[in-house]
C-alpha positions in Angstrom: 50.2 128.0 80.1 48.8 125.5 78.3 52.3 124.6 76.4 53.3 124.3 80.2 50.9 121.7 80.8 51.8 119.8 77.9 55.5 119.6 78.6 54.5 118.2 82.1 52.3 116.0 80.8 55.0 114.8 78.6 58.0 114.6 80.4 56.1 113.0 83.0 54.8 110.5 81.2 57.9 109.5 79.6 59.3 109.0 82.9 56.8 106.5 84.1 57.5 104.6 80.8 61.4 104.6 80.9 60.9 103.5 84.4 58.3 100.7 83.6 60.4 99.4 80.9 63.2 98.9 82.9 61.4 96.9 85.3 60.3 94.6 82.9 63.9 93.6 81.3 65.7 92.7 84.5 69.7 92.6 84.3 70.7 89.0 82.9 73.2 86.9 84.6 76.1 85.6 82.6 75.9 82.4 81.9 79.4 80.1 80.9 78.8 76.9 79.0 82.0 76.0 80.8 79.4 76.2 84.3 76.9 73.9 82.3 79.5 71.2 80.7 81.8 70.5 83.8 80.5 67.2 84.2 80.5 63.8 82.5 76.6 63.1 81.9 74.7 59.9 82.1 71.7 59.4 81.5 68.8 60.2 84.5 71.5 61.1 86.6 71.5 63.7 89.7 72.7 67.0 88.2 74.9 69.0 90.1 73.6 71.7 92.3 75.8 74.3 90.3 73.7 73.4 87.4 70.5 73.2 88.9 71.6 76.5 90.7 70.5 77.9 87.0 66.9 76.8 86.7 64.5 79.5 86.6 67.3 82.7 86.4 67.0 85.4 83.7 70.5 84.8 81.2 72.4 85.6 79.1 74.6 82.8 77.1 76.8 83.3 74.3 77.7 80.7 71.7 77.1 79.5 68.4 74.1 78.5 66.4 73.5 75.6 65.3 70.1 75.7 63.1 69.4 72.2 63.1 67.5 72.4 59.4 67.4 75.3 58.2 70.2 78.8 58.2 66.8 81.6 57.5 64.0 82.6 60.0 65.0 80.5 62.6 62.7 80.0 65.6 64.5 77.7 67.3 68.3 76.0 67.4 70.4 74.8 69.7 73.1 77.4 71.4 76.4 75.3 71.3 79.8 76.4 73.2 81.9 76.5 69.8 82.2 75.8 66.4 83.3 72.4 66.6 80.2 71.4 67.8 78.3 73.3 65.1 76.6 72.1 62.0 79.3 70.0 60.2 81.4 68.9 63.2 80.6 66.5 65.5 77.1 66.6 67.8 77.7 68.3 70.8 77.4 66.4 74.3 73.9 66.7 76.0 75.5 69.2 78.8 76.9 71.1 76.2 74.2 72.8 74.6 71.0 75.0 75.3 67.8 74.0 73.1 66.5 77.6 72.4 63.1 78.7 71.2 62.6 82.4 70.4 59.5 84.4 71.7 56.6 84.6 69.4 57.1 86.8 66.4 61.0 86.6 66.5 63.3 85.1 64.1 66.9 85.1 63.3 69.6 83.6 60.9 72.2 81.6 61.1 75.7 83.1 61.2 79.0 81.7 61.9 80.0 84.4 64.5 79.0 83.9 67.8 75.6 85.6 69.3 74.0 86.1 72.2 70.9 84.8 73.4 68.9 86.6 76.1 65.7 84.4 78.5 65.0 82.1 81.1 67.1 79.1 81.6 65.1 75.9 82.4 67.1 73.0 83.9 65.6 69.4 83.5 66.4 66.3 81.6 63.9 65.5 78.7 63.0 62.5 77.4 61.1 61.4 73.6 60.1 58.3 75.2 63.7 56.8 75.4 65.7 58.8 73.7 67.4 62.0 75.1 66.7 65.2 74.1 68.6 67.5 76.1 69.0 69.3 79.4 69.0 72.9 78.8 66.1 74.7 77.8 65.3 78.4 77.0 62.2 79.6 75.7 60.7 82.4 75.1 64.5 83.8 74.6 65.9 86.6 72.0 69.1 87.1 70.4 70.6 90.3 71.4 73.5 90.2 69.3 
């Protein structure tokens, strides 16, 4: 009998966990660079409201690293649409890539095939007094693959 318990006990309390879990990861939208880099930018311009339709949704983008200073225990790069616009080629266009910043604890290294990077997408223009620094902003994010 008490074996009996035990198994209850245990199966179902592994079902409140499964299910728990699964709440907390929702399912990620696909995210296309081509849906973020259809447009000529300029600077403090109206975005378009398929763009802006991004800001706040839980994504998923794949692309390229490009590790900005170091290739070993990154914690943050930029997520650019191809290799072209990685490392030794030319610097990508501000609509073409996502500024990403891994959660606490994570890190990753730089590889020439293409990953995938897991969070939520924030949409605004930001600024270092002047000078741009980019449009697309994940933090928080995780490379899935």
């Amino acid at each position: 009998m008490k074996r009996l318990a035990w198994l209850v006990l245990i199966a179902g309390g592994s079902t409140s966990l499964t299910t728990s879990c699964s709440k907390s990861h929702p399912e990620a939208e696909t995210l296309a660079f081509q849906s973020l880099g259809a447009f000529d930018y300029t600077e403090k311009m109206k975005l378009p409201a398929d763009v802006t339709g991004w800001n706040g949704k839980y994504v998923k983008a794949t692309g390229f690293i490009n590790p900005l200073s170091q290739t070993r225990n990154l914690t943050s790069f930029l997520l650019v649409k191809d290799r072209a616009s990685c490392c030794f080629g030319k610097m990508p266009q501000m609509n073409h890539y996502i500024s990403i910043k891994l959660k606490a604890g994570e890190a990753t290294n730089y590889s020439t095939d293409p990953v995938t990077v897991r969070g939520v997408i924030k949409v605004e223009e930001r600024f270092d007094g002047d000078w741009p620094l980019g449009l697309y902003w994940m933090e928080g994010a995780e490379v899935v693959k």
